[in-house]
N, C-alpha and C positions, 0 to 999 in steps of 0.2 A: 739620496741614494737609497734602492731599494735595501729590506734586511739581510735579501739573497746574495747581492751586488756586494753586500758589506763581508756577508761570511765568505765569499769566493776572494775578496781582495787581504781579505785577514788571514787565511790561509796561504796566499802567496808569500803575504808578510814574514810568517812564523818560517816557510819553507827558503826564503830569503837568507834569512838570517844562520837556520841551522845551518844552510852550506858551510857558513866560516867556519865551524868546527869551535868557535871561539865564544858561543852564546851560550847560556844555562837556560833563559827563562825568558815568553819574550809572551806581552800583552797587550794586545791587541784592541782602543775603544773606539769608537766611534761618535764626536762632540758633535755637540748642538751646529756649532759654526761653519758644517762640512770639513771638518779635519779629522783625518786617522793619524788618532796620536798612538807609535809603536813607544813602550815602555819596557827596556833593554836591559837583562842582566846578565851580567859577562864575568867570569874568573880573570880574566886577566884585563880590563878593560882601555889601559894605555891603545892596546892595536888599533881599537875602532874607535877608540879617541882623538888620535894623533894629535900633534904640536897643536896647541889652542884650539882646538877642535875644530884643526880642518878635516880633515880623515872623517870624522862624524859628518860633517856637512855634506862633505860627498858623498857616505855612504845615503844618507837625507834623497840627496837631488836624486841619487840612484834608483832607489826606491820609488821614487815619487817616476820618473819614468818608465819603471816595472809594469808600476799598478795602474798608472795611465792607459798603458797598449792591454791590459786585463782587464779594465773597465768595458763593461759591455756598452753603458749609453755613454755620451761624453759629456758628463756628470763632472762639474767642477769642485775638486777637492783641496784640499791641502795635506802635505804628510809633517807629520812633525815627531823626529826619533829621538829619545833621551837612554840613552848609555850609565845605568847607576845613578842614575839623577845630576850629571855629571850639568846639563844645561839649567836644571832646577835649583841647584846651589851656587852657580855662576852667575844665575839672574840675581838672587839674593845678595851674591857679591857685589855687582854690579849697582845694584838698590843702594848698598851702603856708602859704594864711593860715590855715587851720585849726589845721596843727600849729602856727605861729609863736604864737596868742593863745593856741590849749591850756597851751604849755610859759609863757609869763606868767601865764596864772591859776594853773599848780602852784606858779610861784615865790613869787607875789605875793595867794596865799589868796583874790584879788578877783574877783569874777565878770565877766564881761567879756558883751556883745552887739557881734553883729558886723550888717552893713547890711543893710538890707531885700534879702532873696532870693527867684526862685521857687520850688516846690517841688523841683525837679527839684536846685537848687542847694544847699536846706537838705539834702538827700537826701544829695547827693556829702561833706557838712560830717558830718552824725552818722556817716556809714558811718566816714570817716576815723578820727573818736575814738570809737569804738565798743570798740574793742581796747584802750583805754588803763584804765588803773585809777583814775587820780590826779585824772582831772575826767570831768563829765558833761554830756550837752547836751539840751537842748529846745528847742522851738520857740514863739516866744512872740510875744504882736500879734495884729493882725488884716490881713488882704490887702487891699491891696498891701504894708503893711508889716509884715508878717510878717518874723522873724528868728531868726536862734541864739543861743542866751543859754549858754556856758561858766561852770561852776561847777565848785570844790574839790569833789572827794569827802572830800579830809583837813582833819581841824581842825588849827588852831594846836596 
């Protein structure tokens, strides 16, 4: 994407958001990957958070079809919005329970499933133990209760 391409859809972004009435401060980058990551700060943040961060997610898909039909070439992007870091400290959450049930299923040879996640979350869970040797994961269900299922790679 051009640099012109970027300031015309980062502008949309910012104009986006002020509608709610409910945003302070909203920063607009542009990553190597083709993603426009929107970086969200909000007083009251619950609203555009909603219940487990669906409300966020929607507001995400919203977006991402705003800037789609403002896109002048049809330039393959990603949007990725973070509300107070509210997805940046969930991933870390998420890191922790991963390793915590990994290192039980190595000890304890038993396969483990962790709670209904959405993709974005089973995502942050396989990356984590992707590097490890000693267990494996999938994703297993159907949506909305789709989950990770940890399993030994060693036998008894």
């Amino acid at each position: 994407m051009t640099p012109q391409e970027f300031e015309k859809l980062k502008s949309a972004c910012e104009d986006f958001f002020k509608q709610t009435g409910l945003v302070s401060e909203v920063a607009v980058k542009n990553q190597a990957d083709s993603t426009i990551f929107v970086d969200v700060k909000a007083d009251e943040p619950q609203f555009l958070i909603g219940e487990r961060g669906q409300t966020l997610s929607e507001i995400q898909r919203l977006l991402r079809a705003v800037l789609r039909r403002k896109a002048e070439s049809p330039t393959s992007f990603y949007v990725d919005v973070d509300i107070n870091d509210y997805k940046k400290k969930k991933a870390e959450y998420l890191k922790e329970v991963a390793l915590t049930a990994a290192d039980e299923v190595a000890i304890t040879k038993r396969e483990k499933e962790l709670s209904p996640m959405s993709s974005y979350e089973r995502r942050v869970v396989h990356t984590e133990l992707a590097s490890r040797t000693d267990v494996a994961t999938e994703s297993v269900g159907e949506e909305p209760e789709r989950r990770v299922k940890i399993k030994s790679r060693l036998l008894f």
